[in-house]
C-alpha positions as CSV (number, residue, x, y, z in Angstrom):
1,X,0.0,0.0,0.0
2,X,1.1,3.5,-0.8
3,X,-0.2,6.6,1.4
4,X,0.3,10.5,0.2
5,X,-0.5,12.7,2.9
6,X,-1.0,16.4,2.1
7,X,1.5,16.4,-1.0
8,X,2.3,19.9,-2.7
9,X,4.1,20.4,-5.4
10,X,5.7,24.0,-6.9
11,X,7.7,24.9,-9.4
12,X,8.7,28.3,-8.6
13,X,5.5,30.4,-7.8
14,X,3.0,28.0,-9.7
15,X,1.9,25.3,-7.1
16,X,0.9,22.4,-9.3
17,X,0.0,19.4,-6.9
18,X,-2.2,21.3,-4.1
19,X,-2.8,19.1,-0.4
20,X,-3.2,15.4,-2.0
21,X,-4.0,12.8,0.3
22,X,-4.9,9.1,-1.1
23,X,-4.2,5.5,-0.7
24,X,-3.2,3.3,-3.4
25,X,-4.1,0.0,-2.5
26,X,-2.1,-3.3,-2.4
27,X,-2.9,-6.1,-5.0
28,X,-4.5,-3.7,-7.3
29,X,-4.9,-1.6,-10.1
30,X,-5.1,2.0,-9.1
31,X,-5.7,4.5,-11.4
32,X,-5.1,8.5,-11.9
33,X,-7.2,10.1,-14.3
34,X,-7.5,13.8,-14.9
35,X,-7.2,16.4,-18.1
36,X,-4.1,16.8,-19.6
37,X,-2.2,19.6,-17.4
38,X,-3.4,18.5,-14.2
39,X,-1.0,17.1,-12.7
40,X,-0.8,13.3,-13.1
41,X,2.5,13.0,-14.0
42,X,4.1,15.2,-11.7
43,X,2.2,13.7,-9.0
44,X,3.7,9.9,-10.4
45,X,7.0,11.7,-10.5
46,X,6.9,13.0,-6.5
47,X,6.3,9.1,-5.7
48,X,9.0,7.8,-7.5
49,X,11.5,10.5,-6.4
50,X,12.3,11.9,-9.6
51,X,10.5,15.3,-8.1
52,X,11.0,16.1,-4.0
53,X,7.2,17.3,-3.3
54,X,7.6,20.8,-1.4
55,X,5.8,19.2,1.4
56,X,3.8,16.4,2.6
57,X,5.0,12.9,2.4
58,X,4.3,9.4,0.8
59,X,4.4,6.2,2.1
60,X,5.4,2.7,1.5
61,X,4.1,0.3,3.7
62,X,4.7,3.0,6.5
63,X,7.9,4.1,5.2
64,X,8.4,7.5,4.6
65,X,9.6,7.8,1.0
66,X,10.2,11.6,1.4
67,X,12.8,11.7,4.8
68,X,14.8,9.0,3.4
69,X,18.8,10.1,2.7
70,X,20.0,8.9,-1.1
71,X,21.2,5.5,0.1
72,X,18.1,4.6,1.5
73,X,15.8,5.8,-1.7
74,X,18.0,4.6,-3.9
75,X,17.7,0.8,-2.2
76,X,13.7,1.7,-2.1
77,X,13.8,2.0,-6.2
78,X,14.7,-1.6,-6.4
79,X,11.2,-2.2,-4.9
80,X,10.0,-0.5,-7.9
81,X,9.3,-1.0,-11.2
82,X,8.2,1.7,-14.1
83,X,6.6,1.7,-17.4
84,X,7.1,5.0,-19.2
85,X,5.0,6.5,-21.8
86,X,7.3,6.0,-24.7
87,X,8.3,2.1,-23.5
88,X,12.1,3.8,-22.8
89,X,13.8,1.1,-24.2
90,X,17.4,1.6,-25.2
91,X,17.1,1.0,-29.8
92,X,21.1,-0.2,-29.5
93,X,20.7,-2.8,-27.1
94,X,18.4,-6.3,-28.4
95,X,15.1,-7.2,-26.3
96,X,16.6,-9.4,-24.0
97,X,19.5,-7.2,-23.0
98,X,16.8,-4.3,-22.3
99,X,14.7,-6.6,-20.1
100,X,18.7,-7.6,-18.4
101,X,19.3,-4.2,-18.3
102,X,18.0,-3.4,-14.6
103,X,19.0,-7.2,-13.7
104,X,23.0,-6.5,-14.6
105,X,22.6,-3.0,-13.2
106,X,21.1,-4.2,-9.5
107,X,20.9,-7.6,-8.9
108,X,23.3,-10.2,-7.6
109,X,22.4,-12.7,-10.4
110,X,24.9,-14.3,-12.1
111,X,24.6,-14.0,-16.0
112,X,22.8,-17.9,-16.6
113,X,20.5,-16.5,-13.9
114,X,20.0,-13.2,-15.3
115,X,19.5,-14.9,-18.9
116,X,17.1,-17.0,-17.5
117,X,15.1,-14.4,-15.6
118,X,14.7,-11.9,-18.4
119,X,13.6,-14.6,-20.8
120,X,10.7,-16.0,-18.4
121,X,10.0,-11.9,-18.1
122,X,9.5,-12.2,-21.9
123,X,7.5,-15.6,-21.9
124,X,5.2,-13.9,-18.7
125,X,4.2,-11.6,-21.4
126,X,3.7,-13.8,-24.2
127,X,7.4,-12.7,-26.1
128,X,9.0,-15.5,-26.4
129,X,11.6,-15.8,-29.3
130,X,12.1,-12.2,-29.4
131,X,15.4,-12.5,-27.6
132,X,17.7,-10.9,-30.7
133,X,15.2,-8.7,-31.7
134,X,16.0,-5.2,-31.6
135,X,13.0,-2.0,-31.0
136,X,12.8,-1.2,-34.1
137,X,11.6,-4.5,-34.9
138,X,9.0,-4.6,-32.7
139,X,5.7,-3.2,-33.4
140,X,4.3,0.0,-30.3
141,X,2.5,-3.1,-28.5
142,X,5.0,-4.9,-28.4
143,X,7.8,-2.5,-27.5
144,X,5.3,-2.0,-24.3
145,X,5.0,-5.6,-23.3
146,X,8.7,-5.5,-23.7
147,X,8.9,-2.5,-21.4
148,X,6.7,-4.1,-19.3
149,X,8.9,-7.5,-19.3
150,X,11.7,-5.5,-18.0
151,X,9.4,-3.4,-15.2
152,X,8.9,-6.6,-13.7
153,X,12.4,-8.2,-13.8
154,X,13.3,-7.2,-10.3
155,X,9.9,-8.7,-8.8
156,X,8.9,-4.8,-7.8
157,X,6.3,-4.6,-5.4
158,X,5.2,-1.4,-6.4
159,X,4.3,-0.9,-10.4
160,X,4.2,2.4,-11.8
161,X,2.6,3.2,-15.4
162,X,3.2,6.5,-17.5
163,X,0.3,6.4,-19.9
164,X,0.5,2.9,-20.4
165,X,-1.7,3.0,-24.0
166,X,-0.7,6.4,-25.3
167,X,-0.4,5.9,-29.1
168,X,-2.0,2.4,-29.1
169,X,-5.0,1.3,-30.8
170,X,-7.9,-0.1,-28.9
171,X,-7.4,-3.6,-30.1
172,X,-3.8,-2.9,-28.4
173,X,-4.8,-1.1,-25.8
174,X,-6.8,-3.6,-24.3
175,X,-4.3,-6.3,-24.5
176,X,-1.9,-4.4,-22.4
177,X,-4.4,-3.5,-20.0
178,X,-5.2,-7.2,-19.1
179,X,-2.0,-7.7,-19.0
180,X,-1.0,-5.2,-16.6
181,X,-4.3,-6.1,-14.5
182,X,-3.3,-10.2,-14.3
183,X,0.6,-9.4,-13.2
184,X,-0.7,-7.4,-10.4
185,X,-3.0,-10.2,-9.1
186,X,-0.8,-12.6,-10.0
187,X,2.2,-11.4,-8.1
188,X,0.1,-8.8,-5.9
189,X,2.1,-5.5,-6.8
190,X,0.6,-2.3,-6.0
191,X,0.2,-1.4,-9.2
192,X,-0.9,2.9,-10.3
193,X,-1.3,4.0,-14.2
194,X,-1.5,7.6,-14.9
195,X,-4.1,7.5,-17.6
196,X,-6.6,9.3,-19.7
197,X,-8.5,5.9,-20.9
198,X,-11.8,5.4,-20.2
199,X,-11.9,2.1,-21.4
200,X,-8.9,1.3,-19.4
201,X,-10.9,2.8,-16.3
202,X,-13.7,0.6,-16.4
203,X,-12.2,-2.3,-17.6
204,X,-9.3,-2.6,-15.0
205,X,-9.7,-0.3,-12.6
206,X,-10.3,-1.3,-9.2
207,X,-9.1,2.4,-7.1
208,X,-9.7,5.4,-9.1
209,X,-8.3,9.1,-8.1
210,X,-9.4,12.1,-10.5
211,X,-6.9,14.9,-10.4
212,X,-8.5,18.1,-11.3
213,X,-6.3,21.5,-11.8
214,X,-3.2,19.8,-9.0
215,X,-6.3,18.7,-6.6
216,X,-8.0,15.4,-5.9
217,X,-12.0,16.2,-6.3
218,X,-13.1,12.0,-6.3
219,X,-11.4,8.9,-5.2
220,X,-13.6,5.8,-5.2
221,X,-14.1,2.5,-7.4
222,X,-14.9,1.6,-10.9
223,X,-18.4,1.0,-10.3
224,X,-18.8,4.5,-8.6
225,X,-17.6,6.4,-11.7
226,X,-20.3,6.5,-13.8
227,X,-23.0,7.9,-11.2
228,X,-20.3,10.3,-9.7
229,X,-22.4,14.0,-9.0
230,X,-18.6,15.7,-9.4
231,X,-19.2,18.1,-11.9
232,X,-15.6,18.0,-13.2
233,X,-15.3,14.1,-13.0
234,X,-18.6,14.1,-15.5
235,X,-17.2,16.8,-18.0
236,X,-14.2,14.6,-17.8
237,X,-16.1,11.2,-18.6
238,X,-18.6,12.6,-21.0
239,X,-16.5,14.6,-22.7
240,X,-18.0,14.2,-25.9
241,X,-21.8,15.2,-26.9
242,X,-22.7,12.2,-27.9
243,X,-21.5,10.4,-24.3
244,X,-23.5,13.3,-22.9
245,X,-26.4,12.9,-24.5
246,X,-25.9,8.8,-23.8
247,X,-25.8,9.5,-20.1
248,X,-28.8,12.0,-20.2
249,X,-30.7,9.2,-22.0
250,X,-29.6,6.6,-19.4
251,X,-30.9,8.8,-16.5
252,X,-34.0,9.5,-18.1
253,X,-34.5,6.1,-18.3
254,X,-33.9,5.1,-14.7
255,X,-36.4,8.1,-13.8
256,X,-38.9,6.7,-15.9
């Protein structure tokens, strides 16, 4: 479980992340949602410790991420896997060695064992016999899965997804959502994607937190969404006329 407790973030005089407390929850997927601008990835940054917040803290299992020296954050990383919204992966080095890359970097493996890990990474996610393939190779879903591969390589406990489906199709999409959704069961990771999917959001997620302008205005479940009376969290949902019009229809209908 993860724990923010009245998080702010500024850069200069702009505050972006404004008193943020939540609870991502263990075994799960917990999703951000929000606009673009408001703050999702700066708020995924702060818990990862690629931003300090300018006050508040966030916890792992109790542990205070935040008043931790450099030694002691940088031996909490290993706990933690990413999945960036490009994939990341390095075009020089073939699929295997990417998926090794965090293995030969932190881990006490010797090189049959790191072999051996990063290719049952790659079978996990249904890659096998990509091994000397390189990126460019590799079609956007697959460079993910690959991404994903090498996110879970160090057995993280905590799982943290940039946009997981930006520039996929739905087809695509949806394959790396369940795929995401079975590893964290499977090896019960507290899983969080920063995402703007709807489809993803009902179809995986199990905790969601809507960011509006650096604030949290709704945390709840999956279910919840779709009957939600926050005025932003609807304009978000139904951005579109015609999903407006949809839901007007549906609520008609339950009246009637």
């Amino acid at each position: 479980m993860i724990e923010i407790r009245n998080l702010y973030k500024s850069f200069g005089e702009k505050e972006v992340l404004k008193d943020i407390t939540a609870t991502f929850e263990g075994g799960k997927t917990n999703l951000i949602i929000g606009q673009s601008g408001s703050g999702k990835t700066v708020l995924i940054k702060n818990l990862v410790g690629l931003l300090t917040p300018t006050s508040g803290d966030v916890l792992y299992d109790g542990r205070n991420f935040v008043a931790m020296d450099k030694k002691e954050k940088a031996m909490m990383r290993r706990e933690m896997g990413m999945i960036f919204q490009s994939a990341a992966l390095f075009d020089s080095l073939t699929v295997l060695e990417n998926v090794m890359f965090p293995l030969d970097m932190f881990s006490q493996m010797t090189l049959r064992e790191r072999i051996h890990r990063a290719r049952t990474c790659l079978d996990r996610v249904n890659l096998t016999g990509t091994d000397h393939k390189y990126p460019g190779e590799l079609s956007g879903g697959m460079q993910k899965r690959v991404a994903i591969a090498r996110a879970i390589s160090m057995n993280p406990k905590y799982l943290f997804c940039d946009e997981p489906n930006s520039g996929l199709d739905p087809k695509t999409s949806l394959v790396i959502d369940q795929l995401l959704s079975s590893i964290t069961h499977e090896y019960g990771i507290t899983t969080i994607i920063n995402t703007h999917d709807m489809n993803s959001v009902m179809g995986i997620g199990e905790k969601i937190i809507f960011i509006h302008e650096g604030r949290k205005e709704w945390e709840g479940v999956s279910a919840q969404v779709m009957g939600s009376d926050n005025k932003n969290l609807t304009d978000f949902i139904f951005a579109s006329d015609l999903l407006k019009s949809m839901r007007q229809a549906a609520l008609e209908k339950i009246k009637n």
